[in-house]
Every structure is written in C-alpha cells, then in structure tokens.
mmCIF file as gemmi writes it, N, C-alpha and C atoms, coordinates in Angstrom:
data_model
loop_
_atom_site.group_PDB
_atom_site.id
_atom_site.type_symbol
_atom_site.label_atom_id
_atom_site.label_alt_id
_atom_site.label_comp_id
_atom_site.label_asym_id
_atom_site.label_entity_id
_atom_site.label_seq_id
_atom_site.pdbx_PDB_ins_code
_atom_site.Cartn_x
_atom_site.Cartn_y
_atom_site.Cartn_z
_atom_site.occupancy
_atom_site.B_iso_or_equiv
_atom_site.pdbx_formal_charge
_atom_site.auth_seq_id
_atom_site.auth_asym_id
_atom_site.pdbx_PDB_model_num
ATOM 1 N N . UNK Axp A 1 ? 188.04 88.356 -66.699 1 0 ? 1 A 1
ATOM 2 C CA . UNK Axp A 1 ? 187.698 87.635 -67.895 1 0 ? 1 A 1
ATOM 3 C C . UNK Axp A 1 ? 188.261 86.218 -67.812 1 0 ? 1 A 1
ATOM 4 N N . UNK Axp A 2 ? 187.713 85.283 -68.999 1 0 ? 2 A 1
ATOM 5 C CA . UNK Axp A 2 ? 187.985 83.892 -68.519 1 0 ? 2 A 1
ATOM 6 C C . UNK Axp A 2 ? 188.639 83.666 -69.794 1 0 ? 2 A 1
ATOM 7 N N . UNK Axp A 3 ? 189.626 82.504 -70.226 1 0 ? 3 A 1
ATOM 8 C CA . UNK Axp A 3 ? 190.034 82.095 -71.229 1 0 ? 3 A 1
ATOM 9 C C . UNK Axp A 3 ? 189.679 80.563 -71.992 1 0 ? 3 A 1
ATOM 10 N N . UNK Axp A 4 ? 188.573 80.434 -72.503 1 0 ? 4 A 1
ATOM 11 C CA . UNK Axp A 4 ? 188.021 79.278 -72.637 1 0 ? 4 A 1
ATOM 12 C C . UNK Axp A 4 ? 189.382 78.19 -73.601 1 0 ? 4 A 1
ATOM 13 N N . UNK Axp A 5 ? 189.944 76.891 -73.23 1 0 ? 5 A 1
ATOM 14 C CA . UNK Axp A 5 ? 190.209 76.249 -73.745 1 0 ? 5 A 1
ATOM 15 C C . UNK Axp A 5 ? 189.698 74.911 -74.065 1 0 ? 5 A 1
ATOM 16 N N . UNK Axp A 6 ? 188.565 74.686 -75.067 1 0 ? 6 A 1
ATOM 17 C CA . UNK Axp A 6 ? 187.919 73.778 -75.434 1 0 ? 6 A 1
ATOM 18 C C . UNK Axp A 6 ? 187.734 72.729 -73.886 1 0 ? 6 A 1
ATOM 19 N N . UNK Axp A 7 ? 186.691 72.116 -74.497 1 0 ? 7 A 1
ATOM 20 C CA . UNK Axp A 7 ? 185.727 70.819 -74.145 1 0 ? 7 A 1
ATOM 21 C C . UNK Axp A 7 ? 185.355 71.716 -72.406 1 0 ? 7 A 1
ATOM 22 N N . UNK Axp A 8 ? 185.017 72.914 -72.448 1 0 ? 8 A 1
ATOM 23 C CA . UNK Axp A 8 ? 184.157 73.606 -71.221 1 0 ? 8 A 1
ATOM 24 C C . UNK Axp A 8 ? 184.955 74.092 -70.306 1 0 ? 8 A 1
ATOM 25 N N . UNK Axp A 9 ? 186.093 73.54 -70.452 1 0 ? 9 A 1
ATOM 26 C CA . UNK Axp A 9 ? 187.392 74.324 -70.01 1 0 ? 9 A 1
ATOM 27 C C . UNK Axp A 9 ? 187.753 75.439 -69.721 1 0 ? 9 A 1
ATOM 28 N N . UNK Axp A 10 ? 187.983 76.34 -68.957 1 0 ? 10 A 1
ATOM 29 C CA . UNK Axp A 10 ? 188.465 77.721 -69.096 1 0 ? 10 A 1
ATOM 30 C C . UNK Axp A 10 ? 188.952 77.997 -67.195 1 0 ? 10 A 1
ATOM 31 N N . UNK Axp A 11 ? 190.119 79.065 -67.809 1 0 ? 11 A 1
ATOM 32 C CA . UNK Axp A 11 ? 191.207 79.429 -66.573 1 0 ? 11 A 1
ATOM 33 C C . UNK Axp A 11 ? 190.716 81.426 -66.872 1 0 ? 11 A 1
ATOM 34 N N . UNK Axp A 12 ? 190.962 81.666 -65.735 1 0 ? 12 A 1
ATOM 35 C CA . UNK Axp A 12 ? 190.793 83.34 -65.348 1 0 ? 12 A 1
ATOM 36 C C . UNK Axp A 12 ? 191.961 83.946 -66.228 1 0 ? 12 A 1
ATOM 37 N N . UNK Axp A 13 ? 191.512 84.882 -66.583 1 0 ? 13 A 1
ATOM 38 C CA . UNK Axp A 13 ? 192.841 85.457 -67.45 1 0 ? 13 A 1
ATOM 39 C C . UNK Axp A 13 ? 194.148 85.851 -66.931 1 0 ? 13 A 1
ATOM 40 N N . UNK Axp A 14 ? 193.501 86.396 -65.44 1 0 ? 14 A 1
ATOM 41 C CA . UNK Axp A 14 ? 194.441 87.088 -64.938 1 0 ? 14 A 1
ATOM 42 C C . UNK Axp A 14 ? 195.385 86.009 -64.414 1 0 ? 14 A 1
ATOM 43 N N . UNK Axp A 15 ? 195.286 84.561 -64.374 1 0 ? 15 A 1
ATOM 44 C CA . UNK Axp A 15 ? 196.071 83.702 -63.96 1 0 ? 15 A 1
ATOM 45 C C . UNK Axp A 15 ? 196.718 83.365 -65.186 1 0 ? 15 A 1
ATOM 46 N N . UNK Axp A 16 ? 196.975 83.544 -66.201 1 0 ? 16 A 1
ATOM 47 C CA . UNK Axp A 16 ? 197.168 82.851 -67.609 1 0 ? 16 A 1
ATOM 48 C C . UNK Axp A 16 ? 199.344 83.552 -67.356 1 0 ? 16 A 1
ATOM 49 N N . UNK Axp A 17 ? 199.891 82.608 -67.21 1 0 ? 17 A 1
ATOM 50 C CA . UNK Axp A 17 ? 201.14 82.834 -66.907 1 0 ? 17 A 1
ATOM 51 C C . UNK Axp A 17 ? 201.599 83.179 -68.918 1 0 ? 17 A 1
ATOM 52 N N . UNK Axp A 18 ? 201.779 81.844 -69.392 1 0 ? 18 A 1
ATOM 53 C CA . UNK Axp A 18 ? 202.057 81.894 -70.523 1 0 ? 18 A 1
ATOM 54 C C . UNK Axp A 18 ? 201.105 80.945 -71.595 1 0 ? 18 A 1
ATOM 55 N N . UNK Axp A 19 ? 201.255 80.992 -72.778 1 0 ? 19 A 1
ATOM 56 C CA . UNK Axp A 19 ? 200.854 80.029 -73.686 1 0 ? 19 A 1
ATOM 57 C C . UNK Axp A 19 ? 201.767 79.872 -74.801 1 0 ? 19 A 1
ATOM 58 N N . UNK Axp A 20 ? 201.925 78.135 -75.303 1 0 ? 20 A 1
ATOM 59 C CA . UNK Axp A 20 ? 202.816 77.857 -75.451 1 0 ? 20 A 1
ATOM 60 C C . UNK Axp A 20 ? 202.752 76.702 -76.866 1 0 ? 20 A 1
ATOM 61 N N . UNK Axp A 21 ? 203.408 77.015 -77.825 1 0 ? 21 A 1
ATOM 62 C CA . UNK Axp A 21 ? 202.824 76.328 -78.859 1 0 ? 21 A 1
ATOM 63 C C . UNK Axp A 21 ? 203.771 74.744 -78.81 1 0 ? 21 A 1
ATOM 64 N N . UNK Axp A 22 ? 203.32 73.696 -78.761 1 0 ? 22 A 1
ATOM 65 C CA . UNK Axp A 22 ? 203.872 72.338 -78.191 1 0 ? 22 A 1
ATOM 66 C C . UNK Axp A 22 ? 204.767 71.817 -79.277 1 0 ? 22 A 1
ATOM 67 N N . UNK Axp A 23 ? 204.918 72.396 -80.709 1 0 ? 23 A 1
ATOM 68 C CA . UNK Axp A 23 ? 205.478 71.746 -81.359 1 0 ? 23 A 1
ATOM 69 C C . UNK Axp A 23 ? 207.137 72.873 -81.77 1 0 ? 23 A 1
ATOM 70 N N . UNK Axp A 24 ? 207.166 74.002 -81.476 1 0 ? 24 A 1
ATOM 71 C CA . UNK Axp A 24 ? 208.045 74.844 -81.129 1 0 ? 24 A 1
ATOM 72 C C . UNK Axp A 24 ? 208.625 74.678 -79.872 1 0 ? 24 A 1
ATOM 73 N N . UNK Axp A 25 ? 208.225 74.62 -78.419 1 0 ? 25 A 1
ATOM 74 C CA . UNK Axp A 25 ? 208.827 74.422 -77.6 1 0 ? 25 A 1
ATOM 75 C C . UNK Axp A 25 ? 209.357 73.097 -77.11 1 0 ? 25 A 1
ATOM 76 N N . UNK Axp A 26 ? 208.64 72.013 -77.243 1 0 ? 26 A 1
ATOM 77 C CA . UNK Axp A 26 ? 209.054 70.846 -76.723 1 0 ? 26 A 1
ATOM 78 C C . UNK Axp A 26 ? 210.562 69.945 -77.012 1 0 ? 26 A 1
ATOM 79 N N . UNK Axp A 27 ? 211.014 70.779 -78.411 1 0 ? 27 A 1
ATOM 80 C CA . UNK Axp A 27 ? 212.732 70.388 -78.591 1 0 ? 27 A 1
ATOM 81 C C . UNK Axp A 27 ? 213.082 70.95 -77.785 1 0 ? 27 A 1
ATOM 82 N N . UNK Axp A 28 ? 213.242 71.673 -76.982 1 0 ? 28 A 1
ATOM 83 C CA . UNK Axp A 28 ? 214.183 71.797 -75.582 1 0 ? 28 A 1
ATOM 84 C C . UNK Axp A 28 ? 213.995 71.495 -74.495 1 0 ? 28 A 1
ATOM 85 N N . UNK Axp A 29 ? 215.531 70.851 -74.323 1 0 ? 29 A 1
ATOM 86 C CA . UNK Axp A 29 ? 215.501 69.66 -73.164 1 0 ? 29 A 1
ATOM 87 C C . UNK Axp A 29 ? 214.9 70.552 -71.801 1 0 ? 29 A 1
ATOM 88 N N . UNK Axp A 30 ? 215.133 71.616 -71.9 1 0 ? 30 A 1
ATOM 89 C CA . UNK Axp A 30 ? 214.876 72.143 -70.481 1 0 ? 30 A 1
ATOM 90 C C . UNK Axp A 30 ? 212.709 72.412 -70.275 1 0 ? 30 A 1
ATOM 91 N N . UNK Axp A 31 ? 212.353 72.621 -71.419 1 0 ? 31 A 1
ATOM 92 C CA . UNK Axp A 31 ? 210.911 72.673 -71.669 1 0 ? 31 A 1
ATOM 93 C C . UNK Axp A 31 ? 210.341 71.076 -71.385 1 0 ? 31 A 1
ATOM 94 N N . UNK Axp A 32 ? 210.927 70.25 -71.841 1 0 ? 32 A 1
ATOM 95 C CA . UNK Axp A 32 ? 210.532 68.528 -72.037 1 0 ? 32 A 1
ATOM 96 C C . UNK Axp A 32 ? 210.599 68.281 -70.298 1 0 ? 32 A 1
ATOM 97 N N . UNK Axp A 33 ? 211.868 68.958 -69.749 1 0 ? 33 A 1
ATOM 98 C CA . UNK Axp A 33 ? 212.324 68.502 -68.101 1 0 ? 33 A 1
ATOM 99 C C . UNK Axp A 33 ? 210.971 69.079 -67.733 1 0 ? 33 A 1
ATOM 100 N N . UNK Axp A 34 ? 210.34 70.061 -67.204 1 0 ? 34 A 1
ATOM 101 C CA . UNK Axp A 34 ? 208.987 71.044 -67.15 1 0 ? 34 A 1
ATOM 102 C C . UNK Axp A 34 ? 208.336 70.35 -67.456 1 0 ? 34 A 1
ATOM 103 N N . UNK Axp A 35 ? 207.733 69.677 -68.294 1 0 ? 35 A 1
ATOM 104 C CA . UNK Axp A 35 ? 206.215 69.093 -68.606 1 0 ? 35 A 1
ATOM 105 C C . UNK Axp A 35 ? 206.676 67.738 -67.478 1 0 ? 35 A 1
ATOM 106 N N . UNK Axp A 36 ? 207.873 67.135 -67.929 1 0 ? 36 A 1
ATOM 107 C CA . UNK Axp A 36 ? 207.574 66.126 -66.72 1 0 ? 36 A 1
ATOM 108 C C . UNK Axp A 36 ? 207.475 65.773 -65.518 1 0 ? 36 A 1
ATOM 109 N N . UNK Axp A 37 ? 208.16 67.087 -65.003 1 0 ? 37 A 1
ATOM 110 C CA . UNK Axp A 37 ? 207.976 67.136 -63.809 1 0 ? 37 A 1
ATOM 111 C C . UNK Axp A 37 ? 206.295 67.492 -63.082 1 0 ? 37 A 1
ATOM 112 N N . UNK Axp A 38 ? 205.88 68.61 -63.985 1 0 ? 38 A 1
ATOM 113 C CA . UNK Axp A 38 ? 204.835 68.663 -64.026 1 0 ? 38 A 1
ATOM 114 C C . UNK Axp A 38 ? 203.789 67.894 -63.489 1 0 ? 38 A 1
ATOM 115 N N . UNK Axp A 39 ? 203.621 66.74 -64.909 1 0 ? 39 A 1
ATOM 116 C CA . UNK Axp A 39 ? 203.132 65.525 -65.091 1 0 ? 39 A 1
ATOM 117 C C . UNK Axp A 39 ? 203.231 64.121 -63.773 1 0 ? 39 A 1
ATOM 118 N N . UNK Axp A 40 ? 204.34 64.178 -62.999 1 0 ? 40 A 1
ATOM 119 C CA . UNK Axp A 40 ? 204.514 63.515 -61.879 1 0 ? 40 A 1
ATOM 120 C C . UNK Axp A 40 ? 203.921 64.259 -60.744 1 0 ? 40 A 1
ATOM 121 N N . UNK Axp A 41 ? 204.037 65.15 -60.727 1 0 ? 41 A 1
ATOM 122 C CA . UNK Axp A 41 ? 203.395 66.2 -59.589 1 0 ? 41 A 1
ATOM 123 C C . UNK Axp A 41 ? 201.634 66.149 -59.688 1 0 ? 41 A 1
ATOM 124 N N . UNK Axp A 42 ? 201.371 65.718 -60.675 1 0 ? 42 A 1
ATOM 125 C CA . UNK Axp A 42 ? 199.91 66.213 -61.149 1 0 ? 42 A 1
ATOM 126 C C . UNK Axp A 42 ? 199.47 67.444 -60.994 1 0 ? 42 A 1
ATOM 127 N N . UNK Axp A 43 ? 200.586 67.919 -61.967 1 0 ? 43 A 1
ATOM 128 C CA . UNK Axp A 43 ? 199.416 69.416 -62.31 1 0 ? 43 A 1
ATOM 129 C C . UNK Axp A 43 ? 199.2 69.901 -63.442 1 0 ? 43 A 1
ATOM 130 N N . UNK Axp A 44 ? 199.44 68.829 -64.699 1 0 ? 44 A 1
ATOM 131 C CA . UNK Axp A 44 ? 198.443 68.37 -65.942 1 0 ? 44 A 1
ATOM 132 C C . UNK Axp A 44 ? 197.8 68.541 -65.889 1 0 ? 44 A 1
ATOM 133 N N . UNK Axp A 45 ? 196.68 69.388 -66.854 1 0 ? 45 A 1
ATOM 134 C CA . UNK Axp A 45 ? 195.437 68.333 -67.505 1 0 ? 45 A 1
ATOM 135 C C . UNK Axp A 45 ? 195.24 68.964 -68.948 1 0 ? 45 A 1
ATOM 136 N N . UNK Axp A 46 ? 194.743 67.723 -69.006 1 0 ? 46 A 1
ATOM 137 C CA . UNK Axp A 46 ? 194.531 67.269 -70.547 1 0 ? 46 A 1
ATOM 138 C C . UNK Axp A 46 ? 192.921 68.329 -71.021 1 0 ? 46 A 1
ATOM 139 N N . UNK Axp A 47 ? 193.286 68.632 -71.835 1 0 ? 47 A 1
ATOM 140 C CA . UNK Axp A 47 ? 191.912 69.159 -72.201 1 0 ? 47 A 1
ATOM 141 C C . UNK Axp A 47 ? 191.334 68.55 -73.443 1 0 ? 47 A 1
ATOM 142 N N . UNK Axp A 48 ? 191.095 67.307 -73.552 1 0 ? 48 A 1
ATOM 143 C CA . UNK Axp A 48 ? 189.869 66.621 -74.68 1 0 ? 48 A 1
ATOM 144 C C . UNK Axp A 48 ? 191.108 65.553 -75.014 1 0 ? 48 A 1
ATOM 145 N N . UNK Axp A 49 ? 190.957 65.169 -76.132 1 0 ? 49 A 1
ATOM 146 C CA . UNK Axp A 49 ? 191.696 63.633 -76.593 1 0 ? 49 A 1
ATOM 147 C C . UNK Axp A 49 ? 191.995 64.006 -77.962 1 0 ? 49 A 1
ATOM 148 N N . UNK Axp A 50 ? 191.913 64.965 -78.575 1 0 ? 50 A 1
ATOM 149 C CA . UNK Axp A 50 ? 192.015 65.322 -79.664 1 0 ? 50 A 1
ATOM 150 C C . UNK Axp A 50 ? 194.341 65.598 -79.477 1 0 ? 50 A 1
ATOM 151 N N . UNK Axp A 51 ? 194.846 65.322 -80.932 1 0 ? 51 A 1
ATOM 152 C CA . UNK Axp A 51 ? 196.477 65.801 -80.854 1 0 ? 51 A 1
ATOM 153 C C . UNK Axp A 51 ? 196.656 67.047 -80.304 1 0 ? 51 A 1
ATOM 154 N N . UNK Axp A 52 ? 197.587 67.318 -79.353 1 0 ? 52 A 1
ATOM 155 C CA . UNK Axp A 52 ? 197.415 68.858 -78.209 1 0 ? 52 A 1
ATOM 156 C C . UNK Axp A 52 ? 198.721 69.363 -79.423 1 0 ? 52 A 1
ATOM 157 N N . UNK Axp A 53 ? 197.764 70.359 -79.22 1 0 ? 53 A 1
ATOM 158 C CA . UNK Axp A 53 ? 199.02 71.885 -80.226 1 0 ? 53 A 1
ATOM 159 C C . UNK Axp A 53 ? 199.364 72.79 -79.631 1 0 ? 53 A 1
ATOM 160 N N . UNK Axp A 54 ? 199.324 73.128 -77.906 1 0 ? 54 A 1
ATOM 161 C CA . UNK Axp A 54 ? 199.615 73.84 -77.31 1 0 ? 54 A 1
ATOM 162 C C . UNK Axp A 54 ? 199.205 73.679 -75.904 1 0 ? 54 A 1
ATOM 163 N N . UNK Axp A 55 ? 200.082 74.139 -74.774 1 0 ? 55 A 1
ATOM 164 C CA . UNK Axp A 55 ? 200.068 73.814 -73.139 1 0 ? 55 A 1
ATOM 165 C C . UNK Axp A 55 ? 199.858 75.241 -73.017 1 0 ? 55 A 1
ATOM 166 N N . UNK Axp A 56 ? 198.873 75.741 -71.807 1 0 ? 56 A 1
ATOM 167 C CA . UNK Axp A 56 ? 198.982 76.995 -71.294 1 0 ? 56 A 1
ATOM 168 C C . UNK Axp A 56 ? 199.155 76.901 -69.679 1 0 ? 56 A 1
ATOM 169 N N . UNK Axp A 57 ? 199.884 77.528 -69.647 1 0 ? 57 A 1
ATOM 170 C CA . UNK Axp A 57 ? 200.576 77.606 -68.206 1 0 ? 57 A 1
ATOM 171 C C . UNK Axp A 57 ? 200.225 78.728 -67.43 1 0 ? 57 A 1
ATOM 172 N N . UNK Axp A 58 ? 199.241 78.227 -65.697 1 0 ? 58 A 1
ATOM 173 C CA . UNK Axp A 58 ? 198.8 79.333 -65.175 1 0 ? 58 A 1
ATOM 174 C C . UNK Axp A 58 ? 199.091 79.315 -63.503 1 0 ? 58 A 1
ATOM 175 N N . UNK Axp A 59 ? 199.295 79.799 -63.032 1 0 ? 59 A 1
ATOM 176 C CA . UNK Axp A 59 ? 199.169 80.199 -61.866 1 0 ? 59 A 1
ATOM 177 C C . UNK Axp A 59 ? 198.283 81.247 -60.616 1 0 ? 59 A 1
ATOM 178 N N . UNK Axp A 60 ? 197.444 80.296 -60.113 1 0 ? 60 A 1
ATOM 179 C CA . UNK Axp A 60 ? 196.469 80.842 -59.357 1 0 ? 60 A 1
ATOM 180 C C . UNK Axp A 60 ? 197.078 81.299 -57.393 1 0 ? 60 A 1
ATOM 181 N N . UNK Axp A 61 ? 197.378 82.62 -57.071 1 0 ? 61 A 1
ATOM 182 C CA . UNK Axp A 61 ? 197.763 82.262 -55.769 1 0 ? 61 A 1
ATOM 183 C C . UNK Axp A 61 ? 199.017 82.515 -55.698 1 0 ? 61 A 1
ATOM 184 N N . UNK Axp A 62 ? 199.177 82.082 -54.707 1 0 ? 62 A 1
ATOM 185 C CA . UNK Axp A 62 ? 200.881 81.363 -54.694 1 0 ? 62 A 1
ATOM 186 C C . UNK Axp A 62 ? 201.383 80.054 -54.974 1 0 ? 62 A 1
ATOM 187 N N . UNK Axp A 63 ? 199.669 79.164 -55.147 1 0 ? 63 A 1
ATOM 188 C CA . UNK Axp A 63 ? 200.034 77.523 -55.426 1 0 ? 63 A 1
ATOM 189 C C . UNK Axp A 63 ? 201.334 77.225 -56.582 1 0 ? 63 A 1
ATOM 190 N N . UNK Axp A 64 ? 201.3 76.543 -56.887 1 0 ? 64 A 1
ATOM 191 C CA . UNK Axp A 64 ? 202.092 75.972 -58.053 1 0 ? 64 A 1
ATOM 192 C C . UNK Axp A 64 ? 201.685 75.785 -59.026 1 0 ? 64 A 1
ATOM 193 N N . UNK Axp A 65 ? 202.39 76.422 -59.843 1 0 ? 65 A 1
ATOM 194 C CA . UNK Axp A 65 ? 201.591 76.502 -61.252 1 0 ? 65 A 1
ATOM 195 C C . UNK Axp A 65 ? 201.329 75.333 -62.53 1 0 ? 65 A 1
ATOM 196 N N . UNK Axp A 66 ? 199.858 75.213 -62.673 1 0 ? 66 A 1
ATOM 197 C CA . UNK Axp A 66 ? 199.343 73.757 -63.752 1 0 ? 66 A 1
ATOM 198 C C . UNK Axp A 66 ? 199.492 74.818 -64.982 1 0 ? 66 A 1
ATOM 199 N N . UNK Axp A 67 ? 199.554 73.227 -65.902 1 0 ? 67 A 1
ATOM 200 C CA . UNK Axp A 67 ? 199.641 72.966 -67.177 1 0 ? 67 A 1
ATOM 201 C C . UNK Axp A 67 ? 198.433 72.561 -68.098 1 0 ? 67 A 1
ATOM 202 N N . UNK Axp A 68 ? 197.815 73.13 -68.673 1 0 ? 68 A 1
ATOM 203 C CA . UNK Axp A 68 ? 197.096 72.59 -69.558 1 0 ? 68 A 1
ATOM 204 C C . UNK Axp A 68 ? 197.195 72.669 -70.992 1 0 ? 68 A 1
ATOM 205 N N . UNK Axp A 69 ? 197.095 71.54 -71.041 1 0 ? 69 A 1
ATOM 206 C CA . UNK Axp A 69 ? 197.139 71.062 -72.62 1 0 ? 69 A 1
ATOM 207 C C . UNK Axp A 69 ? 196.372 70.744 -73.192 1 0 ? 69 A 1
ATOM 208 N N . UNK Axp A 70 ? 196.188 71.316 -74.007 1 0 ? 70 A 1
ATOM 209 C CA . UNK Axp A 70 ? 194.846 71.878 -75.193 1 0 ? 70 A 1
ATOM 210 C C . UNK Axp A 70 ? 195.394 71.299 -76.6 1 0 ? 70 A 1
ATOM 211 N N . UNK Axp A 71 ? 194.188 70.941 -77.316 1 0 ? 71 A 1
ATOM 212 C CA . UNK Axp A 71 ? 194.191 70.638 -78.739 1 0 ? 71 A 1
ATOM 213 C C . UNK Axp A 71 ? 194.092 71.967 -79.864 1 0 ? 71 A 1
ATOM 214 N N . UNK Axp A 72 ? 194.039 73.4 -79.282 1 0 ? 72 A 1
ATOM 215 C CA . UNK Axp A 72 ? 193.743 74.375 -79.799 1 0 ? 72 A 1
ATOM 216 C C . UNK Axp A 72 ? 194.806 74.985 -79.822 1 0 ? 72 A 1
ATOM 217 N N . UNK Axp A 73 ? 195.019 75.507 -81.354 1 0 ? 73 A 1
ATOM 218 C CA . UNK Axp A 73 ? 196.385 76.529 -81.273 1 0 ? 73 A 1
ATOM 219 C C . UNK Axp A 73 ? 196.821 77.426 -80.354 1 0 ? 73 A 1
ATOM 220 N N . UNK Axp A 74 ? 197.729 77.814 -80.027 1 0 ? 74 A 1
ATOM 221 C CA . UNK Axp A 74 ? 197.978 79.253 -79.395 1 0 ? 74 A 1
ATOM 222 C C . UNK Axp A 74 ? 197.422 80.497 -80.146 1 0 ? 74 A 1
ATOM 223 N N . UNK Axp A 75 ? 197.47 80.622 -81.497 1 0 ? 75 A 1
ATOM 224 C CA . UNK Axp A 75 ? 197.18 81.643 -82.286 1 0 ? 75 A 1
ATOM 225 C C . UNK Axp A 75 ? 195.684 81.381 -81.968 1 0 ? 75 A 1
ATOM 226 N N . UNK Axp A 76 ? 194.541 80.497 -81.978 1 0 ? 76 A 1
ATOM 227 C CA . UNK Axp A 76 ? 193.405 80.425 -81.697 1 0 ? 76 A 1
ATOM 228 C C . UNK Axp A 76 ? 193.07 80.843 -80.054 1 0 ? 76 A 1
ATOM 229 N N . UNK Axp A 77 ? 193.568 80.508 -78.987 1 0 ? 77 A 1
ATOM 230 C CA . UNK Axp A 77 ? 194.337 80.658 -77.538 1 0 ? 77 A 1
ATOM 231 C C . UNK Axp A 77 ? 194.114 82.15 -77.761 1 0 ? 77 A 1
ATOM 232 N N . UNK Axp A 78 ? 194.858 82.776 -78.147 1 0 ? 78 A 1
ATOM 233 C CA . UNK Axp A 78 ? 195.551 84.241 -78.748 1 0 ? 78 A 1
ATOM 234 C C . UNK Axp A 78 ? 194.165 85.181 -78.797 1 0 ? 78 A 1
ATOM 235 N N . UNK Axp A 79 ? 193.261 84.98 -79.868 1 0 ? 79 A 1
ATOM 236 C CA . UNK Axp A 79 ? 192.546 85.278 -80.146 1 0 ? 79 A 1
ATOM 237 C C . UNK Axp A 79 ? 191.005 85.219 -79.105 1 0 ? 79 A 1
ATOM 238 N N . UNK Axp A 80 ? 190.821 83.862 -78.917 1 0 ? 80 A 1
ATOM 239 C CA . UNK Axp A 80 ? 189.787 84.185 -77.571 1 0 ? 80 A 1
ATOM 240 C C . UNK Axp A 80 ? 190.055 85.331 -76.502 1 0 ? 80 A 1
ATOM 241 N N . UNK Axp A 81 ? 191.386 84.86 -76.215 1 0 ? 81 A 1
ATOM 242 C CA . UNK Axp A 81 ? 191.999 85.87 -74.819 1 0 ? 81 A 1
ATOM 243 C C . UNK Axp A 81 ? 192.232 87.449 -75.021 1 0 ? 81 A 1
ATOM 244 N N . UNK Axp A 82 ? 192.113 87.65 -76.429 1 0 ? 82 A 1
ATOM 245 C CA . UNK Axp A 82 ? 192.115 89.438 -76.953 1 0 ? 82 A 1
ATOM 246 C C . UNK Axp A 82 ? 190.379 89.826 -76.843 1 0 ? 82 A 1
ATOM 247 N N . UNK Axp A 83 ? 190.045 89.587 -76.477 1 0 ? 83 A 1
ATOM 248 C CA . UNK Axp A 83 ? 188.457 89.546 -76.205 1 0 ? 83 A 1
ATOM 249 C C . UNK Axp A 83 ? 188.208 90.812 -74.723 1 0 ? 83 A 1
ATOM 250 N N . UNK Axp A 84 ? 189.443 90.727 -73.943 1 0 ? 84 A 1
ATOM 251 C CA . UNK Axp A 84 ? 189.306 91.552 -72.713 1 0 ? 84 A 1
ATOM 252 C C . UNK Axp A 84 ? 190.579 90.431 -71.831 1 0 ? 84 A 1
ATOM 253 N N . UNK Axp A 85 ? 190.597 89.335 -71.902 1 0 ? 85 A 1
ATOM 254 C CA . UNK Axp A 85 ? 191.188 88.921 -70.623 1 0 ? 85 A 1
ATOM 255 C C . UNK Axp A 85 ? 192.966 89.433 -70.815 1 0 ? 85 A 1
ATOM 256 N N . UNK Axp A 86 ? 193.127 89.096 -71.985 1 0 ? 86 A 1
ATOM 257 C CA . UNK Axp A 86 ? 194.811 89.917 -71.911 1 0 ? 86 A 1
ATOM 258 C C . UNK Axp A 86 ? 195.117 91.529 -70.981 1 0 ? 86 A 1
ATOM 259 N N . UNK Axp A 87 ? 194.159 92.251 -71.519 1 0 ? 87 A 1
ATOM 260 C CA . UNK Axp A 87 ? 193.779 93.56 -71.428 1 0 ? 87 A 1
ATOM 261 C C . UNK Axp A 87 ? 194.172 94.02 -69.892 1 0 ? 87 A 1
ATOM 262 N N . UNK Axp A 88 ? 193.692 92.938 -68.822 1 0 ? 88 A 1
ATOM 263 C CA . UNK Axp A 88 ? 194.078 93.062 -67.622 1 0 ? 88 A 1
ATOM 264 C C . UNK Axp A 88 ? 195.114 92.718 -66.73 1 0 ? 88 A 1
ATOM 265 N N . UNK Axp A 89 ? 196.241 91.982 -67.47 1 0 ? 89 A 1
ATOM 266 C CA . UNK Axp A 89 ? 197.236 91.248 -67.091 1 0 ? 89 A 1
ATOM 267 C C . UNK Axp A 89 ? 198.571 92.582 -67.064 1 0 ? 89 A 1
C-alpha cells in the first residue's frame, strides 16, 4: 500500500519509518539537530508550499532515510495510512 502525502506525493507504506507532528517535535534540540542535518545532506522534500504541519520519515533499503514535509496533519497522515498500509508494517 502507498501513503499519499498531498500535491501527488506518496511513499510505500512499508517504508513509512515514523510520522511526526512539526509543531510538537521541533522544540527539541535533538529533533531541530535531525532536520538539519537532513536538510544539508538533501534528503528533504518539501511537499507543496502550503505551512508544513508535519515531516514523515521513511526509509527505503538500507539507503538513508528522507524526510518529508507535508502541509497535512499527522492525524490526517494517520488516517489515509489506516486504509491497509499500516496493517503491513
């Protein structure tokens, strides 16, 4: 199953590490260190231009695991992904 995160976007479920609501996690310094490192590495992406309310974090492989940041809640996140793709993780 796939986990659509707006503007045509979507990651395999079974890669879906975590999801992460941006305005709860980002006060900690050790979460803030993570996105930037991230972000220098390029393995961001932005999903649309709209204010992001949540990063989902996946890992395909053994690569290194990207970040995407979405304008869509986690609780909305939440809800697509109870559809079947959680189900298999």
């Amino acid at each position: 199953m796939y986990l659509h995160l707006g503007q045509n976007v979507m990651v395999r479920g079974q890669d879906v590490i975590g999801i992460f609501d941006l305005d709860n996690t980002t006060w900690s310094f050790r979460t803030r260190r993570f996105l930037d490192k991230a972000e220098r590495e390029g393995r961001v992406i932005t999903v649309g231009d709209d204010l992001p309310r949540s990063f989902v974090l996946t890992q395909e492989g053994e690569g290194l695991p990207a970040v995407y940041i979405t304008q869509l809640s986690p609780a909305t996140l939440q809800k697509r992904g109870s559809g079947g793709a959680w189900n298999e993780l």
